[in-house]
C-alpha positions as CSV (number, residue, x, y, z in Angstrom):
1,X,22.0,-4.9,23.7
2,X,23.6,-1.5,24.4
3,X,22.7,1.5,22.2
4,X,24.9,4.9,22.6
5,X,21.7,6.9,22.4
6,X,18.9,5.7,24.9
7,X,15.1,5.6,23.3
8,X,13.4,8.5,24.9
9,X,10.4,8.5,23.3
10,X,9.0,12.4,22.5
11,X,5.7,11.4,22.4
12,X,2.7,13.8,21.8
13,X,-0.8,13.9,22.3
14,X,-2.7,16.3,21.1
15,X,-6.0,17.2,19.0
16,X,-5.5,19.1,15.9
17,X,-8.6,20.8,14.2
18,X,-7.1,21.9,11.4
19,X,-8.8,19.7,8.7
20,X,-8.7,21.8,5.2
21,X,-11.3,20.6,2.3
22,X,-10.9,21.0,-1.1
23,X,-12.6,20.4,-4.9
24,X,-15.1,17.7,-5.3
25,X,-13.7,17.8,-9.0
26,X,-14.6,13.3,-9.2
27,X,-17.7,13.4,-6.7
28,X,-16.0,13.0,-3.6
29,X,-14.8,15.9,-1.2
30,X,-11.3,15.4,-0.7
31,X,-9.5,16.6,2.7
32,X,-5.9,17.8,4.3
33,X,-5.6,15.2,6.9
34,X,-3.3,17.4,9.1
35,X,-2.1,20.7,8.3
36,X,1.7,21.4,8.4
37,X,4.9,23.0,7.1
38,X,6.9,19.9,7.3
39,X,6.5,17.0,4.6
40,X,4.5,14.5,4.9
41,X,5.0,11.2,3.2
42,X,4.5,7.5,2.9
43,X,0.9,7.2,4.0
44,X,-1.3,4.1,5.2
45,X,-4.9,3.2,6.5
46,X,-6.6,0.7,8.5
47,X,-10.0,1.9,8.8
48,X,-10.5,5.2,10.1
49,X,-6.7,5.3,11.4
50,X,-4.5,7.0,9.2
51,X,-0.3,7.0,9.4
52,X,2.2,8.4,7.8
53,X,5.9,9.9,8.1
54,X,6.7,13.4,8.7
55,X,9.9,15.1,8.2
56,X,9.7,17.8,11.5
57,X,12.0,20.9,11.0
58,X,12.1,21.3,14.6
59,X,13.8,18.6,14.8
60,X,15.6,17.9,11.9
61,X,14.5,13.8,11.5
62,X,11.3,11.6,10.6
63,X,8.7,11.1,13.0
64,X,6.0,8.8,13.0
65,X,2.3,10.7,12.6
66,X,-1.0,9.1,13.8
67,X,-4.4,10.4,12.8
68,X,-8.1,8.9,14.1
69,X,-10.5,10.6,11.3
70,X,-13.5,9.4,12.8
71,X,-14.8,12.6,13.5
72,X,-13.6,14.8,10.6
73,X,-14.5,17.7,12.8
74,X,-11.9,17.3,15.3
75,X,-9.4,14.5,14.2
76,X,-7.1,13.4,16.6
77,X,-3.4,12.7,16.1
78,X,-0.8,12.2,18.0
79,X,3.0,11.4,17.3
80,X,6.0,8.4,18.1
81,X,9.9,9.5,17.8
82,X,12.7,9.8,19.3
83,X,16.1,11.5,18.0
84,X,16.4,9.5,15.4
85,X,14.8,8.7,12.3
86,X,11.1,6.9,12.0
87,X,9.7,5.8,8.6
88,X,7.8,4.0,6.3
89,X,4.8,2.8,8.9
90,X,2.3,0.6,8.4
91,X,-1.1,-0.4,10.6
92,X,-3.5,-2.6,11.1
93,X,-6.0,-2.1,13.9
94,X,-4.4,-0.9,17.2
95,X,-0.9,-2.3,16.2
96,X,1.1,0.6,14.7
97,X,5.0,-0.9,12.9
98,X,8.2,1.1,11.1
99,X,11.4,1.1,10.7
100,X,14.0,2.8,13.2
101,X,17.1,4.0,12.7
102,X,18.8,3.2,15.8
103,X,22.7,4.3,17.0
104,X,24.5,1.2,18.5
105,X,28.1,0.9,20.0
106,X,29.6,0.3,17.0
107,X,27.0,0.6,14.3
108,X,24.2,2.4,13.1
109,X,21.3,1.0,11.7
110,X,17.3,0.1,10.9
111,X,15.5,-1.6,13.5
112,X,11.8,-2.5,13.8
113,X,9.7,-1.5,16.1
114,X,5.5,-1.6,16.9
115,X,3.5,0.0,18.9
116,X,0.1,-0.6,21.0
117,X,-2.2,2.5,20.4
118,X,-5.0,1.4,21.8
119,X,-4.4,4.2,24.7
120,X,-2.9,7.2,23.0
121,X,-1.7,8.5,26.1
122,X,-0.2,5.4,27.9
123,X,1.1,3.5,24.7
124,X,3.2,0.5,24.6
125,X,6.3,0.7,22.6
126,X,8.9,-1.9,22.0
127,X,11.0,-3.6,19.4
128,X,9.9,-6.3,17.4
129,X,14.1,-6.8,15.4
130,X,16.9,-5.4,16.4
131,X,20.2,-6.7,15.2
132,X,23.4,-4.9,15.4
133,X,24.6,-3.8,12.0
134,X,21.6,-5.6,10.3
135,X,19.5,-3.5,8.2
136,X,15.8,-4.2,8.7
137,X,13.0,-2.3,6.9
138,X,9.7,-1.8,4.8
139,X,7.9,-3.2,7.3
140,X,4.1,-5.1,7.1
141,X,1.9,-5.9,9.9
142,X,-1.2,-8.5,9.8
143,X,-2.8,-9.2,13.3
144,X,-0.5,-10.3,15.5
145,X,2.2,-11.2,12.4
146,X,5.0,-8.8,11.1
147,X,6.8,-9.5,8.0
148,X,10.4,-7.2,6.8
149,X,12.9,-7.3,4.6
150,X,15.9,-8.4,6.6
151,X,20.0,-7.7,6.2
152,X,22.2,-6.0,3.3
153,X,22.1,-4.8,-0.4
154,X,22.2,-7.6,-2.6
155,X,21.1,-9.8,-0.2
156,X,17.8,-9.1,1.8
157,X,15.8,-11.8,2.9
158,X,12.2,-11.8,4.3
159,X,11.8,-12.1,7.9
160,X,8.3,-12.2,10.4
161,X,8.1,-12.5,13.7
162,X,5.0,-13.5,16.1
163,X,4.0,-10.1,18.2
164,X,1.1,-11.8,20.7
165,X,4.0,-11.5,23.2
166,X,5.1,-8.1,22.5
167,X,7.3,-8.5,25.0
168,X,9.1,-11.4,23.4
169,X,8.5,-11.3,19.8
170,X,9.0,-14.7,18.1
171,X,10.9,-14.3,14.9
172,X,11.0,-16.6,11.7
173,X,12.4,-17.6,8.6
174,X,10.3,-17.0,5.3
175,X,12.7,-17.1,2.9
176,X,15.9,-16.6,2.4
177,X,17.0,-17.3,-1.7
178,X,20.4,-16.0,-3.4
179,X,20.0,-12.2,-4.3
180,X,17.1,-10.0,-2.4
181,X,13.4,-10.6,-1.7
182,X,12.5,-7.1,-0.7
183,X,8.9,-5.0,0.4
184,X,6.8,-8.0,1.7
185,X,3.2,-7.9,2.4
186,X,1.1,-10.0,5.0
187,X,-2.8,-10.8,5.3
188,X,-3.4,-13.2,7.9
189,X,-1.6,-16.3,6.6
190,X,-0.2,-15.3,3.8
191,X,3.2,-13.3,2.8
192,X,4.0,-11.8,-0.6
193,X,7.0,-10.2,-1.8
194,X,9.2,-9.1,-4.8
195,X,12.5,-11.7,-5.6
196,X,15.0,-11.4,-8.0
197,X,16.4,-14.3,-7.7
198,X,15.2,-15.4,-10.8
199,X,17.1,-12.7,-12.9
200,X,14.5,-9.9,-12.6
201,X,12.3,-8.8,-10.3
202,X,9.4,-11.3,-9.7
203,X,6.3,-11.6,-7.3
204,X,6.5,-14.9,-5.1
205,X,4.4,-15.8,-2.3
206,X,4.1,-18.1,1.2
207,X,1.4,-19.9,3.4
208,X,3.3,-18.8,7.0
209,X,0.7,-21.0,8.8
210,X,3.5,-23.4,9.9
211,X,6.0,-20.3,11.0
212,X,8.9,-23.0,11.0
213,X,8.1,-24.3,7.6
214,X,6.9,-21.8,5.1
215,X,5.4,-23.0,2.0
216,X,6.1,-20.9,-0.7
217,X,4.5,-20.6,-4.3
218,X,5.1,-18.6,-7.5
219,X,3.5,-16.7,-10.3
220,X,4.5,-17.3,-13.9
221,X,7.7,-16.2,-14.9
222,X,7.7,-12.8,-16.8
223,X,11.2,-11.7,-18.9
224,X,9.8,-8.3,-17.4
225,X,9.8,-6.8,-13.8
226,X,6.8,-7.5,-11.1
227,X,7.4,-5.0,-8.2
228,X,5.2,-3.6,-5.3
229,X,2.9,-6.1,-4.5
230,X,-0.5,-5.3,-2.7
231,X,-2.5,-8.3,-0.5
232,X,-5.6,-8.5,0.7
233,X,-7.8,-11.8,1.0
234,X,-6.8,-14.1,-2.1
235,X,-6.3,-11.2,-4.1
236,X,-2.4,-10.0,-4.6
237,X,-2.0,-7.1,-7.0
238,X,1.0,-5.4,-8.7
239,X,2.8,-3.1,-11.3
240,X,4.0,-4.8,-14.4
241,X,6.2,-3.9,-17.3
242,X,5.3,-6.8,-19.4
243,X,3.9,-4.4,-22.5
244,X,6.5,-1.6,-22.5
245,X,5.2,0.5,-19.5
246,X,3.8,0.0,-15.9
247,X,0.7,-1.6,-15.2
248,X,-1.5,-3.2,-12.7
249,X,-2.1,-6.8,-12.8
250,X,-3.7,-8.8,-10.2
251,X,-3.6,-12.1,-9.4
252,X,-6.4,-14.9,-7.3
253,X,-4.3,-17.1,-5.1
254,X,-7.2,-19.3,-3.9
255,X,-5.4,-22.3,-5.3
256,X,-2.1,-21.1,-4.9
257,X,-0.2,-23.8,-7.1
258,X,-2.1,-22.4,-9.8
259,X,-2.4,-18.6,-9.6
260,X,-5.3,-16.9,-12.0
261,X,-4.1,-14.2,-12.9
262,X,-6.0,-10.8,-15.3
263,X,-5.5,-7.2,-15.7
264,X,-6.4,-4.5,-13.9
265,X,-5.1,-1.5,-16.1
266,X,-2.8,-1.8,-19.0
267,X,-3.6,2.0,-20.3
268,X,-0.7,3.2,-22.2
269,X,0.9,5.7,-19.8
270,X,2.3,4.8,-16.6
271,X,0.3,3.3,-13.6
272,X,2.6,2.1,-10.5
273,X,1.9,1.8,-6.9
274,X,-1.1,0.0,-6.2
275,X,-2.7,-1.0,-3.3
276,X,-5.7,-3.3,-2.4
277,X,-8.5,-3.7,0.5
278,X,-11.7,-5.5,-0.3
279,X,-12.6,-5.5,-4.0
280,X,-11.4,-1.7,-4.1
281,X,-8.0,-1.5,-6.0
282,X,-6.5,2.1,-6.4
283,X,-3.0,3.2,-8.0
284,X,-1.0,6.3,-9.2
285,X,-1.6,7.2,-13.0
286,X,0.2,9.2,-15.0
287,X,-2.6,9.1,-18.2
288,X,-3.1,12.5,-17.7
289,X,0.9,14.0,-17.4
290,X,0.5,14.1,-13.9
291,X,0.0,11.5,-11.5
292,X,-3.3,11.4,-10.1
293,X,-5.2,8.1,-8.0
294,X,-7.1,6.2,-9.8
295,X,-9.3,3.1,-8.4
296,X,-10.9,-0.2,-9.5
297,X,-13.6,-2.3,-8.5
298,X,-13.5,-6.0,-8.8
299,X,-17.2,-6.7,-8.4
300,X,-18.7,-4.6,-10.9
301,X,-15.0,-4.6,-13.0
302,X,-15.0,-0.7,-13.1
303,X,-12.3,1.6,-13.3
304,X,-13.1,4.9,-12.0
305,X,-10.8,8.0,-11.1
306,X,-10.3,9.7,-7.5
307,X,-8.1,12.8,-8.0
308,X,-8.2,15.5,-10.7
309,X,-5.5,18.1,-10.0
310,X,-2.5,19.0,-12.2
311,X,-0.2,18.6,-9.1
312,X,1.5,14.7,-8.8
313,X,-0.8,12.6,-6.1
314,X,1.2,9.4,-5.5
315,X,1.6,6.6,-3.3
316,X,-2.0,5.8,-2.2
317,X,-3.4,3.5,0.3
318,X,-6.8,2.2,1.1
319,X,-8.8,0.7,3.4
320,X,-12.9,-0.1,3.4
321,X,-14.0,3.2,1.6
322,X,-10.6,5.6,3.0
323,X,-8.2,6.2,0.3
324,X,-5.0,8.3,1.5
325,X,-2.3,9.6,-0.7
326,X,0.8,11.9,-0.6
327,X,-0.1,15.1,-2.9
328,X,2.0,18.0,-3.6
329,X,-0.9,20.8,-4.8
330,X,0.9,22.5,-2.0
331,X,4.3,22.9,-3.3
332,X,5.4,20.1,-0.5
333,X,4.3,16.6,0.4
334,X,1.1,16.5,2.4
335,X,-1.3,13.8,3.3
336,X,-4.9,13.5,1.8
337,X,-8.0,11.6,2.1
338,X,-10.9,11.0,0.4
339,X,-14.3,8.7,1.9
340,X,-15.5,6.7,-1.3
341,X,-19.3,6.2,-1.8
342,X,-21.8,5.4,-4.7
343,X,-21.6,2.8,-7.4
344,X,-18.0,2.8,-7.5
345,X,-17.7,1.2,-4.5
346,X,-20.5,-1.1,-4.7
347,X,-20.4,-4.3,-3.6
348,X,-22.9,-6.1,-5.8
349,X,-23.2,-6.4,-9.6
350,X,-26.4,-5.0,-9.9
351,X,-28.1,-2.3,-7.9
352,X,-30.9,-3.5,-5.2
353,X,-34.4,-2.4,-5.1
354,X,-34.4,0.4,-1.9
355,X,-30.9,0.8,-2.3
356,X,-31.1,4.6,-2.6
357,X,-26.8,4.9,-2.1
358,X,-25.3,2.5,-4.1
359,X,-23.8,0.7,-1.6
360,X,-25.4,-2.9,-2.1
361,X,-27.4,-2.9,1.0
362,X,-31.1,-1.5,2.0
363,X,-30.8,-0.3,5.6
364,X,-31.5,3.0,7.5
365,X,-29.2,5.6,5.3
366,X,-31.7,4.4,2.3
367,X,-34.6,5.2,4.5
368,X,-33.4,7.9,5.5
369,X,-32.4,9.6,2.2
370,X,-36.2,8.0,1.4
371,X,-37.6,10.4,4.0
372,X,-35.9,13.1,3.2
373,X,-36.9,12.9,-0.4
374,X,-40.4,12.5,0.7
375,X,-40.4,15.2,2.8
376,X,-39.3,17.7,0.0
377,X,-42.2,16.0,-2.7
378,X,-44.1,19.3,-2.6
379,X,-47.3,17.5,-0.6
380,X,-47.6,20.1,2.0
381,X,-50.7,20.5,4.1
382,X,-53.4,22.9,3.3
C-alpha cells in the first residue's frame, strides 16, 4: 500500500522535570503531569503510564504523549508522530494504540496503529488497519487484542484484530448490524460498545474468545440513550438518560444472558464520561456548575469526590489508584493526576485490625506509619 507521504516517525526521548502540584482541596495532592503551552487532551492510564494527545504548535498537528510517573520527581515522557495527525490513544501495559490520519494516493484517512514501548528509545511501531479510504478510529487495546470502530458515518462497524504478531496483525469481525456500533471497549475476552441499531443508542456486548464467531449479548432495551461504555472484569459501566439527565449505571455481566444491572449515580445534574478499573468507578459531574471528577467504590458502595476547582475537569481515566483527567484551571487543556489512598479506595467492607491506611491489607506501610507514631508518643529517655 503506497502512501504519498512516507511515515517518518519524529520521535523523542527525553526526561521532563517539570511536575507542578497543586490544592489538596478533597485529600489527595493533585499534579500537572507535563507542563506545556500546547493542549493537552484525551487522557488514559494503565498503571503508572500515562497517555494522552497533544496539539504541538510547532508543528501545527496531534501528537501522541507518553508519561512513566513512577518517580514523580523526574517523570519520563517521551513522544510518537509523524506529520500528520495522532489521537485519541489508549494503553495497556507496554502496548501503546491511536488513531492516524494517514495521506494515501488517492485518499486521506484514519488508520490504526500500536506501538511497543517497552524500550523508549528503540520502539517498535507498525500498523495494526490500514484501509484505503476506510475510516478507522477510537481505538481500545486489551493484551494482545485491539478492538475499533471501522468504516463510514452511518455505518461503522466494530472491528479487532490479534497483535501477538505485530508484524502480521490478524483482523476480525465483531459485529457488523445496520446503522453504527461506535467507541468499543475490550478486557481480555470481552468487547462492549454503543449500537443504534435498535433506534437509539444502546450498550451491547461480545465473548471474542472464538475471534471467527463472536457471541454477542444485550442489555435491556431503554427508549433512552446508553453511550460511552467503560469495561473492566464483569463490570461494564455507562452514562444514561433514562430519568431526564445523564447518569451512570453499571452493569454485572457474569452471566451475560442475564445482565444485573444498578445505579451508580442518578444525582440530578449531569454526570457523563465514566470510566472503570477494579471496583473504582470515576466520572465527570456537573452537580456543582462546573464539571469536576467524581469517583465510586463498588465494595464499600461509596461515592466520594476527586476535584474541587471552579474550572471544567472532564474526561477522566483510571487505573489501580491513578485517576487522570483533562482540566482547564489553566485557561487551556492540560493533563492531571491524582494517586487515590484511604477508605475510598478500600478494598474490603470493613476496616482490618493493623490496617493503619485504609487500604484492606496489614503489611509494612501499617508498620511503618506504626513506628513512626510510636516514635513521636512522647516516651523519650531520661
Amino acid at each position: 500500500m503506497n502512501r504519498t507521504v512516507s511515515i517518518e516517525l519524529k520521535t523523542v526521548v527525553f526526561v521532563a522535570m517539570l511536575m507542578i502540584f497543586s490544592s489538596q482541596a478533597v485529600g489527595w495532592e493533585e499534579f500537572m503531569v507535563f507542563e506545556t503551552t500546547d493542549d493537552q487532551e484525551a487522557p488514559d492510564v494503565y498503571g503508572e503510564i500515562i497517555v494522552w494527545q497533544q496539539f504541538v504548535e510547532q508543528y501545527g498537528d496531534y501528537d501522541i504523549y507518553i508519561a512513566d510517573i513512577n518517580n514523580l520527581a523526574e517523570p519520563f515522557v517521551f513522544v510518537i508522530g509523524d506529520a500528520n495527525d495522532q489521537m485519541y490513544p489508549a494503553v495497556y501495559e507496554n502496548t501503546v494504540v491511536w488513531q492516524d490520519y494517514v495521506i494515501w494516493e488517492q485518499y486521506e484517512d484514519w488508520d490504526i496503529w500500536a506501538a511497543d514501548i517497552n524500550d523508549p528509545g528503540d520502539m517498535l511501531i507498525l500498523p495494526v488497519s490500514e484501509i484505503a479510504g476506510n475510516d478507522e478510529q477510537f481505538p481500545s487495546v486489551s493484551g494482545n487484542t485491539v478492538l475499533w470502530q471501522d468504516g463510514s458515518a452511518g455505518d461503522f462497524n466494530i472491528y479487532g484484530a490479534d497483535i501477538t504478531d505485530p508484524y502480521s496483525p490478524a483482523e476480525f469481525l465483531v459485529t457488523e448490524l445496520e446503522l453504527d456500533q461506535q467507541k468499543p471497549v475490550v478486557y481480555r475476552t470481552t468487547a462492549i460498545w454503543q449500537d443504534n441499531s435498535f433506534g437509539d443508542e444502546d450498550v451491547v456486548g461480545a465473548d471474542i474468545w472464538q475471534r471467527n464467531k463472536p457471541d454477542e449479548f444485550y442489555f435491556p432495551y431503554y427508549e433512552d440513550q446508553q453511550q460511552n461504555p467503560a469495561l473492566c472484569g464483569d463490570i461494564v459501566v455507562w452514562q444514561d438518560d433514562r430519568s431526564g439527565n445523564w447518569d451512570i449505571y453499571g452493569a454485572d455481566i457474569s452471566e451475560p444472558d442475564s445482565p444485573a444491572e444498578f445505579a451508580i449515580t442518578t444525582e440530578t445534574s449531569s454526570q457523563e464520561n465514566p470510566d472503570i478499573d477494579g471496583n473504582i468507578v470515576v466520572w465527570e459531574d456537573y452537580r456543582h456548575g462546573n464539571w469536576e471528577i467524581y469517583g465510586y467504590n463498588l465494595t464499600t458502595k461509596q461515592e466520594f469526590r476527586i476535584t474541587d476547582n471552579i474550572y471544567n475537569q472532564v474526561n477522566p481515566a483510571v487505573s489501580g489508584k491513578v485517576v487522570v483527567w483533562e482540566d482547564y484551571r489553566n485557561s487551556k487543556a492540560d493533563i492531571y493526576a491524582v494517586v487515590l489512598d484511604g477508605p475510598e479506595v478500600m478494598g474490603c467492607i470493613s476496616k482490618l485490625a493493623g490496617d493503619l491506611n485504609g487500604d484492606c491489607r496489614v503489611n509494612f506501610e501499617d508498620f511503618a506509619i506504626m513506628a513512626s507514631q510510636w516514635l513521636h508518643s512522647n516516651f523519650d529517655q531520661p
